[in-house]
DOPA-700166 format. One record per atom (N, C-alpha, C): atom name; residue number from 1; x negated, y, z negated. Coordinates in steps of 0.001 Angstrom, whole numbers. Layout:
! residues N
{"CA",NUM,{X,Y,Z}} ...
! end
This chain:
! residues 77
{"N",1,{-852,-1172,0}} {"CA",1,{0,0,0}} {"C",1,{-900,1238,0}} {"N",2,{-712,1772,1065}} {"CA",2,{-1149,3317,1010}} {"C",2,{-894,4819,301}} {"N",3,{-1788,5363,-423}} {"CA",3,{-1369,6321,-973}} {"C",3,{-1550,7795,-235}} {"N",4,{-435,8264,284}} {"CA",4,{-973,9728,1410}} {"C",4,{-1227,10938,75}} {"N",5,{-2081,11238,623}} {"CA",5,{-3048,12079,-29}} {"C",5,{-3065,14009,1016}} {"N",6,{-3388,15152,29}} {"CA",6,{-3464,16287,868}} {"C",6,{-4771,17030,755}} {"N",7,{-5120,17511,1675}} {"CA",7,{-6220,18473,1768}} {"C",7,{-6223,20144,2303}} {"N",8,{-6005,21229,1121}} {"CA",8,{-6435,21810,2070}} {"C",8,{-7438,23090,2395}} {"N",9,{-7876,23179,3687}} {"CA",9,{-8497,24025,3557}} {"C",9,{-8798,25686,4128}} {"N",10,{-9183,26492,3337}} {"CA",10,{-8689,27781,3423}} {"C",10,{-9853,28383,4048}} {"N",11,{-9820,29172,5078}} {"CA",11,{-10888,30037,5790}} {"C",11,{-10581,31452,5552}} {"N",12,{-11382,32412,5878}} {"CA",12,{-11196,33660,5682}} {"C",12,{-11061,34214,7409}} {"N",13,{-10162,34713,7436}} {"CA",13,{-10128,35095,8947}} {"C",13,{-11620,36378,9163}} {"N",14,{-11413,36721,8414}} {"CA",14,{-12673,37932,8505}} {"C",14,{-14223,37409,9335}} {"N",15,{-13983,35746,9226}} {"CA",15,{-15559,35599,9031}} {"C",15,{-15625,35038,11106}} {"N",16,{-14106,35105,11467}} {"CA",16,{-13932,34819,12852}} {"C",16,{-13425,36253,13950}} {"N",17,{-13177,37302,13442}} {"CA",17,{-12085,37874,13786}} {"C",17,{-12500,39185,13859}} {"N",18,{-13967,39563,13645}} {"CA",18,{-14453,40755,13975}} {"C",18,{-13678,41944,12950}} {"N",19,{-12930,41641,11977}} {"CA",19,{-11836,43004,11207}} {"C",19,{-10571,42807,12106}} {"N",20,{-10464,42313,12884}} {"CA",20,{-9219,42625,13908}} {"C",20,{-7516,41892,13310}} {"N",21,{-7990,40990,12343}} {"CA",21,{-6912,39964,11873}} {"C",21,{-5691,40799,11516}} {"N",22,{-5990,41372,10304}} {"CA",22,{-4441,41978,9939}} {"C",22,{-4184,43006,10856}} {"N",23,{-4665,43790,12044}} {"CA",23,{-3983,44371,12954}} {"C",23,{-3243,43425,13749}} {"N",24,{-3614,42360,14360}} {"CA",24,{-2648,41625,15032}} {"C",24,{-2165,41182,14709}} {"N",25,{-2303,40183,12998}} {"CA",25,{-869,39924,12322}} {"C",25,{217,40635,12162}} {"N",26,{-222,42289,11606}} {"CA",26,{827,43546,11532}} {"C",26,{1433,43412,13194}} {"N",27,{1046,43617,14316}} {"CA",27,{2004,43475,15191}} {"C",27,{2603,42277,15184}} {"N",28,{1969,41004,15510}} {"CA",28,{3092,39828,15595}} {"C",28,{4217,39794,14358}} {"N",29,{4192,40486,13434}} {"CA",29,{5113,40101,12576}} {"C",29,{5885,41363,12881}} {"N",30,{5956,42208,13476}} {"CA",30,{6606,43595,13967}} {"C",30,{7636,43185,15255}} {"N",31,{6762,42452,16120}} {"CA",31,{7595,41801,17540}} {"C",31,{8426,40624,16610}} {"N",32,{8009,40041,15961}} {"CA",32,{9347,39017,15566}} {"C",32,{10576,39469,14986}} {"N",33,{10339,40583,13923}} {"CA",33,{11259,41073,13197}} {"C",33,{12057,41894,14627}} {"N",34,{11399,42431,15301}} {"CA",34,{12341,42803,16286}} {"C",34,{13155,42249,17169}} {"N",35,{12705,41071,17299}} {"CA",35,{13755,40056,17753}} {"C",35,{15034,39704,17678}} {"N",36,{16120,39616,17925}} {"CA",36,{17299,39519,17715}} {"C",36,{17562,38604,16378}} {"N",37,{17694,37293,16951}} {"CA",37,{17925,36464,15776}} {"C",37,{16401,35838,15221}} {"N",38,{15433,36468,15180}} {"CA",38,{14411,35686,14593}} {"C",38,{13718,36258,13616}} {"N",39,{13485,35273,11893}} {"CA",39,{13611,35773,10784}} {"C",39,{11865,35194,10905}} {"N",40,{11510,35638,9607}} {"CA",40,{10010,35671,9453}} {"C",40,{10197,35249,7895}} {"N",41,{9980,33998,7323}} {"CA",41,{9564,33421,5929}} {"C",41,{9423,34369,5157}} {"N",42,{10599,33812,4151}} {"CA",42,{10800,35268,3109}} {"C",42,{10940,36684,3149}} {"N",43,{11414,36901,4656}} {"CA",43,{12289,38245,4637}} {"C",43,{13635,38184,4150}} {"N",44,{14913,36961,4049}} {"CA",44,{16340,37107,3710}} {"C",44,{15675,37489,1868}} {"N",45,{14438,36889,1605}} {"CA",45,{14448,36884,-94}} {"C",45,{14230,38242,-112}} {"N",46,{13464,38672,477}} {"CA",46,{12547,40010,-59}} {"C",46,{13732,41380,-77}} {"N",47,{15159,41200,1041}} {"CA",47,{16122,41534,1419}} {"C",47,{16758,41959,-259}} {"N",48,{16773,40626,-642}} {"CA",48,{17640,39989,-1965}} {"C",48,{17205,40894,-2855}} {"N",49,{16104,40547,-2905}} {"CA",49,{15151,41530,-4115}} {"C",49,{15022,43108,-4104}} {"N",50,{15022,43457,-2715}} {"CA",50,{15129,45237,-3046}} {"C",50,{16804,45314,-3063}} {"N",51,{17930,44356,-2266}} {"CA",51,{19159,44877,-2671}} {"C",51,{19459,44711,-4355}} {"N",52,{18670,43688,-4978}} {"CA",52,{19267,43778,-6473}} {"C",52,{18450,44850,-7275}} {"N",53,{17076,45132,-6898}} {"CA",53,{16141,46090,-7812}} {"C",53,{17086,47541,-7359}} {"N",54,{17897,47713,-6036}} {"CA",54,{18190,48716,-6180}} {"C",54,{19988,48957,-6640}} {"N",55,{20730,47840,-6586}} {"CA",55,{21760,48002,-6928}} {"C",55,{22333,47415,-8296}} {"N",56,{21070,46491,-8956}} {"CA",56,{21345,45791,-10121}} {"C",56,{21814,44637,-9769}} {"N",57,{21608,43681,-10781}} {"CA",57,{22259,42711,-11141}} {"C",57,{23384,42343,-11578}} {"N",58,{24323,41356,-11584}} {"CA",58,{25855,41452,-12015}} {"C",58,{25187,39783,-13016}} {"N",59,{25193,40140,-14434}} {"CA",59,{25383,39238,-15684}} {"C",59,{26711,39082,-16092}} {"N",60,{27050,37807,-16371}} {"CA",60,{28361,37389,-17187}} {"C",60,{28240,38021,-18605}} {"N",61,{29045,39171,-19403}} {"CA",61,{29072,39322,-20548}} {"C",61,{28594,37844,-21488}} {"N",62,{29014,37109,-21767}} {"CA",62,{29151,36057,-22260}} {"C",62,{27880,35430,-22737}} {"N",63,{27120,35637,-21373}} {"CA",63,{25780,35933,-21094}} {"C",63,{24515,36456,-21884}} {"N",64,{25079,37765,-21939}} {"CA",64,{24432,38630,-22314}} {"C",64,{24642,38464,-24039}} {"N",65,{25726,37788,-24601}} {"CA",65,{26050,38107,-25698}} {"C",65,{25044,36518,-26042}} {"N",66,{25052,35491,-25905}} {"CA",66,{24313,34429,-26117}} {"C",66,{22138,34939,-26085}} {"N",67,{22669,35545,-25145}} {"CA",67,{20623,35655,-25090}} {"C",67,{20534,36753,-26719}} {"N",68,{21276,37801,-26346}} {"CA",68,{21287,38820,-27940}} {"C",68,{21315,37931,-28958}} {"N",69,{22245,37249,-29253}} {"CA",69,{22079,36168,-30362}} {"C",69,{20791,35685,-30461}} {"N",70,{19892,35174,-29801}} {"CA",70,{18956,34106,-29475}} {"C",70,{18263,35302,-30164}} {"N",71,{18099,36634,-29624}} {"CA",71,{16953,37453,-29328}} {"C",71,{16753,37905,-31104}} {"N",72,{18511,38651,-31379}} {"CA",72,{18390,38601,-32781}} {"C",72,{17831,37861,-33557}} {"N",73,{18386,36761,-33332}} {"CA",73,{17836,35293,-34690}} {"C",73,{16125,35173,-34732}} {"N",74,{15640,35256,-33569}} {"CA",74,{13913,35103,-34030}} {"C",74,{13834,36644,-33794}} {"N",75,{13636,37308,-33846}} {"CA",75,{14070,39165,-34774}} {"C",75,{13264,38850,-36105}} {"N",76,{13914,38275,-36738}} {"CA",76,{14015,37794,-38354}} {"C",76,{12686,36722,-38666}} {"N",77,{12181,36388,-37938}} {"CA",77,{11275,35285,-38217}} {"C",77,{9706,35411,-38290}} 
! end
């Protein structure tokens, strides 16, 4: 029985790429986002995250009243 196993390994683009890397990453990831339907890994999250940092979060009271409890009780300790 075989056990699959992973490797991996990490290069520095710098040491191939003359400085040029993150300019042409910054465009290819500019032409995709411009694309109609084509998303780029962890843009719907990053979406998520400035719509809640800027509109808040919605907590269940109920919620909020259980963590206070928690938070109170070691308060005291």
């Amino acid at each position: 029985m075989s056990r699959p196993g992973q490797c991996f390994l990490a290069l520095s683009p710098d040491a191939f790429s003359s400085d040029i890397f993150d300019d042409r990453i910054q465009a290819l990831t500019q032409a995709i986002a411009t694309e109609g339907e084509a998303r780029l890994p962890g843009s719907r999250r990053l979406g998520h995250r400035q719509r809640s940092e800027s509109d808040g979060v919605s907590v269940d009271q109920s919620l909020v009243d259980r963590i206070q409890s928690i938070t109170v009780g070691n308060a005291t300790r």
